[in-house]
C-alpha positions in Angstrom: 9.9 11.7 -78.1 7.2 13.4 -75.7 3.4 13.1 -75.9 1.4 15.3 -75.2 -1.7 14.8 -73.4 -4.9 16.1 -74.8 -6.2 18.8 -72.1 -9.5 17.7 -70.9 -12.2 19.5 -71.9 -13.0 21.7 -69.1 -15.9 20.6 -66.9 -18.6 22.8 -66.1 -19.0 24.5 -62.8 -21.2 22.5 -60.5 -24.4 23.9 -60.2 -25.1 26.1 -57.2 -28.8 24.3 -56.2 -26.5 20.9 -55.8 -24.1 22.2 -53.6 -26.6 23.9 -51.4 -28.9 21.1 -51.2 -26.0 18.9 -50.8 -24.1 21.3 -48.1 -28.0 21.1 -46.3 -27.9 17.7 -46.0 -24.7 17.3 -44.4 -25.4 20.0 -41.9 -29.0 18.1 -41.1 -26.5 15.2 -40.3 -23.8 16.9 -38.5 -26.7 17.8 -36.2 -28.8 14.7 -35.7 -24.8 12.9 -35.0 -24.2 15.8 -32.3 -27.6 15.2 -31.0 -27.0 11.5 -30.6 -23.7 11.4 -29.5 -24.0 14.4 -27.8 -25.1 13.0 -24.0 -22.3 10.0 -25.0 -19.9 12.3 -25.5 -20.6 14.5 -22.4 -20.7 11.2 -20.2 -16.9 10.2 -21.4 -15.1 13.5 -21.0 -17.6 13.3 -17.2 -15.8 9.8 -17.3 -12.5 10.8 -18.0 -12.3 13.5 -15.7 -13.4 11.1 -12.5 -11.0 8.8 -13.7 -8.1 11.3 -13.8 -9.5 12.2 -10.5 -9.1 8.5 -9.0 -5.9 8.0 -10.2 -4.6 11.4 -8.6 -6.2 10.7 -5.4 -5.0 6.9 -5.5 -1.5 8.0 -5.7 -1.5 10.5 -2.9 -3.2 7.9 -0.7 -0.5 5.8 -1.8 1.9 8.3 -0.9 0.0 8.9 2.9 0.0 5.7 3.3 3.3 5.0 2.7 4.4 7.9 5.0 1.8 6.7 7.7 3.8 3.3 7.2 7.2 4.9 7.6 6.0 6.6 10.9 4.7 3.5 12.2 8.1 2.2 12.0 9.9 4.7 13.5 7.6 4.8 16.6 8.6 0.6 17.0 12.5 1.8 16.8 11.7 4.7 19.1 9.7 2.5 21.3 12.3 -0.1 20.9 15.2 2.2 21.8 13.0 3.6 24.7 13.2 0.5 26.3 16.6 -0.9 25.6 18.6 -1.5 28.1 22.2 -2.3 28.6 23.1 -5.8 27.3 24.2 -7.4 30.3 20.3 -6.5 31.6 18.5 -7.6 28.5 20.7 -11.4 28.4 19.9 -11.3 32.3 15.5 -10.9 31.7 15.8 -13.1 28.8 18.1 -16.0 30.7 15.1 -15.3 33.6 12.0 -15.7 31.1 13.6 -18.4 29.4 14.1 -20.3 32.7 10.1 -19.3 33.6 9.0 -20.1 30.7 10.5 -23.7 30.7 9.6 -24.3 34.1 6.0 -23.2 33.6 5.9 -25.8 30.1 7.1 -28.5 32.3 10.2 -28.9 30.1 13.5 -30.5 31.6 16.2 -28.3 32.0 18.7 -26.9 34.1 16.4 -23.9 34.6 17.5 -22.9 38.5 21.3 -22.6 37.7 20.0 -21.0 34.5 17.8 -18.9 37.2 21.3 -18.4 39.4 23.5 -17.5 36.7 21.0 -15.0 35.4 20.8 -13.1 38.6 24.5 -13.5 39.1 25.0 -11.3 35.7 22.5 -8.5 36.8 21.1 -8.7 40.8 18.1 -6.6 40.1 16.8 -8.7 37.2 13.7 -9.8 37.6 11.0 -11.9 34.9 8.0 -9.1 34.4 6.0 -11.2 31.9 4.2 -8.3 31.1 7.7 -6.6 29.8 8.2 -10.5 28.2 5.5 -10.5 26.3 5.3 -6.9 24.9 9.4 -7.5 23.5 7.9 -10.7 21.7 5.0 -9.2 20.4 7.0 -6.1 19.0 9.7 -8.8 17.2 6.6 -10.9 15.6 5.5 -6.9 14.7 8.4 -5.6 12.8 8.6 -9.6 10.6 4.9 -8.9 9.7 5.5 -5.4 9.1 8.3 -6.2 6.9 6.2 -9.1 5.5 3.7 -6.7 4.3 5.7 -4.2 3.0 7.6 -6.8 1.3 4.2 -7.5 -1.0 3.4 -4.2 -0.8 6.6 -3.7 -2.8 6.1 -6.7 -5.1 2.7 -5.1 -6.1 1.5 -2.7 -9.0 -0.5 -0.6 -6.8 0.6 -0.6 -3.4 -2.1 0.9 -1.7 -4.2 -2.1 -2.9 -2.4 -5.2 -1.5 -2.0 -2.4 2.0 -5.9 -1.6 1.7 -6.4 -5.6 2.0 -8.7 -6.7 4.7 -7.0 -10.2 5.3 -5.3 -12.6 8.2 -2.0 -10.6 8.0 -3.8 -7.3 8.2 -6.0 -8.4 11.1 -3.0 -9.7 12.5 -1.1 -6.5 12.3 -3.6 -4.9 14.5 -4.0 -7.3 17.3 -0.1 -7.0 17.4 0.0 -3.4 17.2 -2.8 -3.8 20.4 -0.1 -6.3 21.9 2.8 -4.4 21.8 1.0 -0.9 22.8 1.5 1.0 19.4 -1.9 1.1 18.3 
């Protein structure tokens, strides 16, 4: 069996002075809340919009300084090809610095026959320490170039661990100085 419910006596309207009064009051609220939050309001959308700024820029000076990275490397291989020469050459100068190198340390060693069989693989070879020194400094380059990129790699925002003022950084430079890339 269904019941019926009684219908509720019908309420009367609200009266006209209440809703104004009321409507009043919230208005004289919405305002004095946009008045106060107003300047905090402004300041976070000002915020906001830097920020979105920063991160933009931060990626595209990621991005440059990832591309100025890339071209740093491919000057060393350039610069690195440039002066490669034919093997029998290159064992010949390194045979030679080795020998005047060990010599000049006061290390024991067979260091004239090495000196003879150097010169005996390429006549014209000759130890230019100068030459020596720059073909060291570029191999001790390219490990702490990799080294960097390496935790460049490993971080979440790679232009901060490149932007890092530190021993490997400083050392970077005086190599790039050594080796005559800089």
């Amino acid at each position: 069996m269904f019941f019926r419910k009684k219908p509720e006596a019908p309420k009367p309207p609200p009266d006209c002075a209440d809703c104004e009064n009321q409507l009043a009051f919230l208005k004289q609220q919405n305002a004095r809340l946009a008045k106060d939050c107003g300047p905090a309001l402004k300041e976070n959308a000002r915020l906001r919009y830097q920020l979105a700024q920063c991160q933009r820029d931060r990626r595209v000076l990621e991005m440059q300084v990832s591309g100025a990275r890339a071209e740093l490397q491919a000057a060393m291989n350039l610069l690195a090809r440039a002066q490669a020469r034919p093997p029998e050459e290159r064992l010949a100068a390194a045979a030679l610095a080795l020998a005047e190198l060990g010599e000049r340390l006061g290390l024991a060693g067979p260091w004239s026959a090495l000196r003879s069989e150097a010169r005996a693989l390429d006549p014209g070879a000759a130890f230019a320490p100068e030459d020596w020194l720059r073909q060291e400094a570029l191999g001790v380059l390219a490990l702490a170039e990799r080294s960097l990129t390496e935790r460049a790699r490993a971080e979440a925002h790679p232009a901060a661990a490149l932007a890092e003022e530190g021993p490997l950084a400083r050392l970077l430079d005086a190599l790039r100085r050594l080796a005559g890339v800089a």
